[in-house]
Every structure is written in C-alpha cells, then in structure tokens.
C-alpha positions in Angstrom: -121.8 115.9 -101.7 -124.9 118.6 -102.3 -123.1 121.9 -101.3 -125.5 123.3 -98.3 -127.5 126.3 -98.4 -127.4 129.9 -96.5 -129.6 131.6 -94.6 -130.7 135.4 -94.5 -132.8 137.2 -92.7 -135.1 139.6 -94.5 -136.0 142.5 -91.5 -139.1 144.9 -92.5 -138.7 148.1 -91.8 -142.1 149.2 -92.0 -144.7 149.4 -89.0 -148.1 149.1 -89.9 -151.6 147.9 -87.7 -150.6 144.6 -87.5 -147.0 145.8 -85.7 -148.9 148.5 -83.5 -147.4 151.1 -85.5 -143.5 150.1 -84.8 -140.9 149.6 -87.3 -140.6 145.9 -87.3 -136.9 146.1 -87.8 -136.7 148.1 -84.6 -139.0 145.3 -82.8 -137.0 142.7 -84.1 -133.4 144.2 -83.6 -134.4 144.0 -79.3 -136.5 140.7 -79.5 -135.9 138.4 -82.3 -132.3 139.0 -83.7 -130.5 138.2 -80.8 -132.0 134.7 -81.0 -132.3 134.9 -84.3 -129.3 135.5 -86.4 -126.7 133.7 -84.6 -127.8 130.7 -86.8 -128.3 133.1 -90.0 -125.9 133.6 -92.5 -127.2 137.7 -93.8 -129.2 140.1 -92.8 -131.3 142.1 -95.2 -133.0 145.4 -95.1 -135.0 146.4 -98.1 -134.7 150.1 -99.7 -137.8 152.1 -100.2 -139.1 155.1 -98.5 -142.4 154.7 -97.7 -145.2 151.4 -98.0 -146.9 149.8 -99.7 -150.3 150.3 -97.6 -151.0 153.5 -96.4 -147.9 156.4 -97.2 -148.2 157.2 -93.2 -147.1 154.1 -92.0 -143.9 154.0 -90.2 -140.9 153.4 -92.6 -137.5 153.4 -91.7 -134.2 154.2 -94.4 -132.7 151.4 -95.5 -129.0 153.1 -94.9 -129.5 154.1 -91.8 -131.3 151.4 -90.3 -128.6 148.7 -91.7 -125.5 150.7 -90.1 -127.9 150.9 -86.7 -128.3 147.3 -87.2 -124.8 146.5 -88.5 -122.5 147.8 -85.1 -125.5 145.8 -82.7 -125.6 142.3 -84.2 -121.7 141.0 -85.3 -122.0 138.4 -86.5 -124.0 138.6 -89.8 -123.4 139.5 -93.7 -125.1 143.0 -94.0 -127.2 143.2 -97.5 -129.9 145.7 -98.8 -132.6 143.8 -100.7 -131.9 145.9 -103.1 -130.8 150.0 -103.4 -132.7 151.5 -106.4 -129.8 152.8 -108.3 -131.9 156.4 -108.4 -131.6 157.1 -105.2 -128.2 158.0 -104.4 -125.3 159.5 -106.3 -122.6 156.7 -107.1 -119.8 158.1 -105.6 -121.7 158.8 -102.5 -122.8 155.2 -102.4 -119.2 154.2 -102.8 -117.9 156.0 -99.9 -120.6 155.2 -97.9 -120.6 151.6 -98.9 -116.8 151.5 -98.2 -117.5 153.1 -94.7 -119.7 150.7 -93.8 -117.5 147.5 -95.1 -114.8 148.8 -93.0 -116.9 149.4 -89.7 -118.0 146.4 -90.0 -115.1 144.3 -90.6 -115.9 143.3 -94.2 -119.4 142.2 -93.5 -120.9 144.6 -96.0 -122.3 143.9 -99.6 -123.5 146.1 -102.0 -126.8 144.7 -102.8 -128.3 147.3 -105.6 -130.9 147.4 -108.7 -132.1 149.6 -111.4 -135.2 150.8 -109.0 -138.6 150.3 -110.3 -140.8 152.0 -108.2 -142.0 155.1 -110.0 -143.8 157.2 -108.0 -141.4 157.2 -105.3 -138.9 158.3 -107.6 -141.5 161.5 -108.5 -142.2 161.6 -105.0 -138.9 162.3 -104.0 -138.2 164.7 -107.0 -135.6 161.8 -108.8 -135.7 161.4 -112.5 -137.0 158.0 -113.5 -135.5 157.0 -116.6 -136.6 154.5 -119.5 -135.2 150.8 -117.8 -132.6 150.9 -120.6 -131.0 153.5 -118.6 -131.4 152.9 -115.5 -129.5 149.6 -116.1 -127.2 151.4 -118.3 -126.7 153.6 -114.8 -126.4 150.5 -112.7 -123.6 149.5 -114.8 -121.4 153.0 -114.8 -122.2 152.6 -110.8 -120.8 149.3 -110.4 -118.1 150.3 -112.2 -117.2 153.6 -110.3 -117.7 152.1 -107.3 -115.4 149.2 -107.8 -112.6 151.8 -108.7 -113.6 153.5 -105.9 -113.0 150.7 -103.8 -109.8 149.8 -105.3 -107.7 153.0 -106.4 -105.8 155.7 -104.8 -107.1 158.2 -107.2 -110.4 156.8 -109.2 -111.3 158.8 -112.5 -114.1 157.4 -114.8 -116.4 159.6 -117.6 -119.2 157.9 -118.5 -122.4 159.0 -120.3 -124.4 159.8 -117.1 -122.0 159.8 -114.2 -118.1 160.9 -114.2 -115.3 161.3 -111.2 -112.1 162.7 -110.8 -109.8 161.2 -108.8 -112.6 160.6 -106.3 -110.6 159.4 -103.3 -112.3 157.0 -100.9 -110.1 156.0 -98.1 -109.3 153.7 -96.6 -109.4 151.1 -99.2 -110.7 148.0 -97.5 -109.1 144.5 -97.9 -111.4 142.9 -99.4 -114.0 145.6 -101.4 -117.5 145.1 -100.6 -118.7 142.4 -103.1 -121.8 143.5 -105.4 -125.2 141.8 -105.6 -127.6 142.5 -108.2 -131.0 142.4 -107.8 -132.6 141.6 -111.2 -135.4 139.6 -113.3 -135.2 141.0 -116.6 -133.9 138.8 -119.2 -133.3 141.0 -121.9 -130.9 143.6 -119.9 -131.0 142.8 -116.5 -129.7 138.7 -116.1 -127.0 139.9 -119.1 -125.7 142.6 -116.7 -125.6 140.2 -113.7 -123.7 137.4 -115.6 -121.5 140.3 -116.7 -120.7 141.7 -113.7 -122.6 140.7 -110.2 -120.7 138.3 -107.3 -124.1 137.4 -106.3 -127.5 137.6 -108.3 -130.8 138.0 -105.9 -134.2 137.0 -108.1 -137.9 135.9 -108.1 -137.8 132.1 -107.3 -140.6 130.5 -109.0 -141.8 129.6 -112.7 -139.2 130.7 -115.3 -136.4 130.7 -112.5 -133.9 127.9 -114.4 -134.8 129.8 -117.6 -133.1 133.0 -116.0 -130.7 131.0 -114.0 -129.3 130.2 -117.8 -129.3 133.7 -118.7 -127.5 134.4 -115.8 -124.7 131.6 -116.6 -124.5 132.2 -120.5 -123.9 135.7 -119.9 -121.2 134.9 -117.3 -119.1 132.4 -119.7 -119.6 135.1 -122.8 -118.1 137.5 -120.4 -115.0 135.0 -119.6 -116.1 133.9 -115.9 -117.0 131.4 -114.4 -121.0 130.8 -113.4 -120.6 129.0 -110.5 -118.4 132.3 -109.3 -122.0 134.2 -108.9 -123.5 133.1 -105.9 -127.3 133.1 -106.6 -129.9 134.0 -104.1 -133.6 134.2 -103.6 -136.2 135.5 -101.9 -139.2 133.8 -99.8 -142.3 135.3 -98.1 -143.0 132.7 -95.5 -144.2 131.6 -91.9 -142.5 130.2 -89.3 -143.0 126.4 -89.1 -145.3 126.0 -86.2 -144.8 122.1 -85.8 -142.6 119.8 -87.3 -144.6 119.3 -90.1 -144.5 122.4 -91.3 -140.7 122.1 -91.0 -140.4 118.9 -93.0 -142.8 121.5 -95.6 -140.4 124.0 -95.6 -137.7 121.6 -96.3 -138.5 120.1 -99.2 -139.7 123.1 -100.5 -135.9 125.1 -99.7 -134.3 121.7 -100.8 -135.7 121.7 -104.3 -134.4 125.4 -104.9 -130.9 124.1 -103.7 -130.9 121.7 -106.4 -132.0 124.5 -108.7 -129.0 126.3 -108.2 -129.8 128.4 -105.6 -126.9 129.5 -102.8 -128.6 131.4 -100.6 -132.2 131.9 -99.3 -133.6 135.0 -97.9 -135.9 134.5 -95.7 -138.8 137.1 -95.1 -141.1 135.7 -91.9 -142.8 139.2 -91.4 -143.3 140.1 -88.3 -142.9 137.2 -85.2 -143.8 137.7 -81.9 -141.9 134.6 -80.8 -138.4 133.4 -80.7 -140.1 129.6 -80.2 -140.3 129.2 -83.9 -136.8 130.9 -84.9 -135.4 128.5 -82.8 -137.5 125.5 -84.4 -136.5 126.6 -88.0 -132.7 126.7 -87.0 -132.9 123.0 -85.8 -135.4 121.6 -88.0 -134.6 123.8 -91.6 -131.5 125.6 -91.4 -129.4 122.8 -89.8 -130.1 119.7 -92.3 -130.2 121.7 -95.2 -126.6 123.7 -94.3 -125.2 120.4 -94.7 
C-alpha cells in the first residue's frame, strides 16, 4: 500500500498591495486557519525580516508570529520554513525552541538552514560567513541544541560556538525533532543524511538526484533513509473546480512516489475558505490514503 502524504500549510507573514498592507499570517490566523488547518498536518512560518518587494512592506518575525500562532490553533505541527542559522545564538535557539516544544505539547520542530540571504545579514549587522561555515555552524547548532534538549548540564567547545553546562529546563519528552532546510549537494544534502529527522528541499529537476544524496549520506552515517522524513515546498493556487483538483493531484501524487513525505503548501493569500475546503476533499483526502 503507497504510504499517504502530509499536508502543511505555508502562512506568509508579509503584507504587501495585494493584502491591503496586512500581514497575511495575521489575516489568515482570524479567517482561513480555523477552516483551514483542521485537515492540515503543519503549519509553517518562514524566517526573514523584511521582503522581497519593497523593504516597507509589512513583515512579521518568524518567532514571534509562530508562538502567537502556536497557543491559537492546537491542533497543528509548528515548523519554520527555515531559521537562517545567523540569526540567533544557538543556545538561545535551544531554550527558546525547548520553550516552545513544551507550550505546545510537543508540536514544535526545529526547522533551520545555513541562511543565504546576504544583505539581510549586513542589514541586521550579522556576519555572513563563506557557506562552508555557515553549514559548519549549522552543524555545532544541531549539536548543542540536541544536548541542550537532552542533558541536565550541556557542555560542548566547538570552533565557533561553546557552552557550559547550559541548563535548559525542563527537558521535554520527546525533544523537538530537527528539519533541515537544504539544496546543496556538496555540503548541505551530506549534513542532512548525517543528521536531519526531516529534510525540506526544492522539488523539481535534480530532486531524485539529491534525494540520493540525502540517503547515501544517511547509510554512510549508519541510519536508516527512510528515518528522514522528506518534505517539499509548492507555490500554488487553490483548485477552483474539480479540474484543477484532479491537476493538483496528479501533480502531488507523482512527488509521493518520488519519495516525498510531506508537502508544504504555500497558496498565498486566499480570500476564501470555499477552496480550502475543496482541496481538503478533493486533494488532501485521496492522496492521505
């Protein structure tokens, strides 16, 4: 039997002309959620601090708004898609993320990268490092925050980051799990075989290519593949007739058969909960399985 696929929901935090100005996350947690993500596996709230349009545009933090989000809709797995690694000190990000896993009853997972967004590292005064080291960071903050999620008294010297006996009750039961967002196949798919519980990537041409990466890395390391849950992301509308639905499930069916676990689902910015409702019956349910 073909295993069936999850469902996230990809929120934008950004408000821009086409939103009247509002955050579409804060439009969406009143009038779409609600309908929305009872039939949704994740949430997902991406991690940059300003837009990609115009720097003025409304654009809300990607911690803050996925707590906010987190304590009003229950019922979801809570994701960022993904932290830049740059952004915030690791053992900060482990208390923080082991906050938020216990608040919301073990909902939370770490979604995180190696950042690639330049300027907004210079903008915000952060040091942007050649990508060998930001992964190289990503990889001393995986492991400090796994320690931190699982010892009484954490202590790790690396070559950028070091703790000493960081402390981060309470210890939740179980730890967040850790999803890393990556495409490159020199460094990045290595580091997710190595070490990720979930790999996020670009679906698309070359995507079994670093699928394989992803899996030869994982049995060189000693796991199992099939123990990384893989997930990707799609731009896309809201089927608007069932046409459009029988479109969208072909399309999401082949990437199942690829490999994938998980889709994320960005619709932009909805006005209706009509066509929610019509992908939950006529996408979500036969391909769930």
């Amino acid at each position: 039997m073909t295993q069936g696929l999850r469902f996230g929901w990809l929120s934008p935090v950004i408000g821009n002309r086409w939103s009247d100005q509002v955050p579409i996350a804060a439009y969406q947690d009143t009038e779409i959620l609600p309908t929305a993500l009872p039939h949704f596996d994740s949430l997902w709230i991406a991690d940059h601090f300003y837009g990609f349009d115009a720097k003025t545009d409304p654009f809300l933090e990607a911690w803050t708004t996925l707590t906010w989000l987190a304590a009003r809709h229950t019922s979801v797995e809570l994701c960022h898609h993904v932290l830049g690694v740059g952004y915030r000190h690791p053992p900060l990000l482990a208390k923080m993320a082991a906050t938020l896993q216990y608040l919301s009853g073990g909902r939370f997972v770490l979604g995180i990268g190696a950042g690639w967004r330049d300027h907004e590292y210079a903008a915000y005064g952060y040091e942007f490092p050649k990508p060998s080291v930001r992964f190289a960071q990503l990889e001393e903050t995986i492991e400090i925050c796994r320690r931190m999620w699982t010892e009484e008294f954490p202590s790790y010297e690396g070559r950028y980051y070091r703790i000493d006996e960081a402390s981060a009750p309470p210890l939740t039961d179980p730890p967040p799990r850790v999803c890393i967002g990556a495409a490159g196949e020199k460094v990045g798919l290595p580091l997710v075989g190595r070490l990720a519980d979930r790999w996020n990537g670009p679906a698309g041409d070359g995507f079994t290519r670093r699928r394989d990466i992803v899996r030869s890395a994982a049995e060189a390391a000693g796991r199992d593949p099939a123990s990384i849950e893989v997930s990707v992301t799609l731009e896309r509308a809201l089927p608007e007739n069932d046409d459009d639905s029988a479109k969208l499930v072909e399309e999401l069916a082949g990437h199942r058969d690829l490999g994938v676990d998980h889709v994320v689902m960005d619709f932009g910015h909805p006005r209706s909960t009509e066509p929610v409702l019509r992908f939950a019956e006529q996408v979500i349910t036969p391909l769930r399985g």
